[in-house]
N, C-alpha and C positions, 0 to 999 in steps of 0.2 A: 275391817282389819283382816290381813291374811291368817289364814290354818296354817298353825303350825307345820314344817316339813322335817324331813328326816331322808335320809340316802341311804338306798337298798346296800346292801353289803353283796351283790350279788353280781348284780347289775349298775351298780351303784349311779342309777337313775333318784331324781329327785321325786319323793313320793309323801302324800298324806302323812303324819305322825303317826295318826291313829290305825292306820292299815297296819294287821297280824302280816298277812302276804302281799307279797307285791305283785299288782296291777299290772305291772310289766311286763316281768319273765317268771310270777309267781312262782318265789321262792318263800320260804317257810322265815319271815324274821329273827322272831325267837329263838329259831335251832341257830341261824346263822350268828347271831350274837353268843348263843354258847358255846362255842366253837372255843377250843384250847386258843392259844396266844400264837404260834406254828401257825396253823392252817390262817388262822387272815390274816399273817406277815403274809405268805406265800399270795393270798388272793389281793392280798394289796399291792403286787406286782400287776394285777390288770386294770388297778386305778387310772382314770384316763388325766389326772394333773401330776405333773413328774415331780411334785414336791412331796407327794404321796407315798408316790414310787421310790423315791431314793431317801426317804426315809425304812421305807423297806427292805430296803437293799444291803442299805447300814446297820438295820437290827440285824437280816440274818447274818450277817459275817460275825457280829460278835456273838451272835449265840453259837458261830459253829455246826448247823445242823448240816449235815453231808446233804441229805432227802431236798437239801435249798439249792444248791446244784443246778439243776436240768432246767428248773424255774430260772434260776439267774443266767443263765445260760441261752434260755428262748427270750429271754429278755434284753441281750445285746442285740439281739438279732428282730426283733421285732420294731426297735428304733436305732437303726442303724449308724441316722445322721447326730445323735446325741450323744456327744463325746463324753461330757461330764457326768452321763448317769451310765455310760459304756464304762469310763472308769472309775467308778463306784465298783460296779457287779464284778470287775477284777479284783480290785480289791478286797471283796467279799472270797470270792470265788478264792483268791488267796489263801483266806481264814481257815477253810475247811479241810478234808482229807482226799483221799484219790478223787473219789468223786467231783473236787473242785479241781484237781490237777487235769483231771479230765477234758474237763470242759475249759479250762485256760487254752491246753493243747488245741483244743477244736478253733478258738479264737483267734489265736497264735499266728493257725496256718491257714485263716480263712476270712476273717473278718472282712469288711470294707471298710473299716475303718485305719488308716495308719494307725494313729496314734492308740489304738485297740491292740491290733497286732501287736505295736512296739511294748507294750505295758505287759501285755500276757507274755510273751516271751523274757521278759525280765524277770517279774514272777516266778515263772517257773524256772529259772535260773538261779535264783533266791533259795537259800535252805528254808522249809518249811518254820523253823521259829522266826525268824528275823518277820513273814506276813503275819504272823500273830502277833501284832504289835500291842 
């Protein structure tokens, strides 16, 4: 029978249960699991399954955290060709304050994505309550 596994929060390699750190990229487990609710929405932007991802995407926007930004912002651009988690992080990016207006602008005027573009210029075209749905 297989050991038990568990997935670094780090690295999020598959690893032993029973490992404190990880074998991997030895990180500290414990610290990473006591980590506020913020910090691993954000680290779960480097989940490598986009189901992960775009649940992450959709927490920060309703929490509103400005500091979520720059993260959802490297994250249009890190999967370019993914339109549906591309418009997610605008919509997220919508939720928030300058700092999300911000980074729509960057999107806006630069993406490769049309349909990125087209979204973040609407957006920001948008009065700030009507994104706060």
């Amino acid at each position: 029978m297989a050991e038990p596994r568990q997935i670094c929060l780090a690295c999020f390699g598959l690893i032993d249960a029973a490992e404190a750190v990880c074998p991997r990229c030895g990180a500290d487990l414990a610290a990473l699991s006591g980590r506020a609710f913020g910090p691993k929405l954000l680290g779960a932007l480097q989940h490598p399954l986009s189901e992960v991802r775009m649940r992450a995407v959709i927490a920060l926007g309703w929490r509103g955290d400005p500091q979520a930004a720059a993260e959802l912002e490297r994250l249009a651009w890190r999967h370019p060709a993914d339109v549906i988690e591309g418009l997610a992080v605008v919509d997220s990016l919508a939720q928030l304050d300058s700092a999300g207006q911000a980074s729509l602008a960057v999107l806006a005027a630069s993406h490769p994505a049309h349909a990125i573009r087209a979204a973040a210029h609407a957006a920001l075209a948008r009065p700030r309550e009507e994104n706060s749905r």
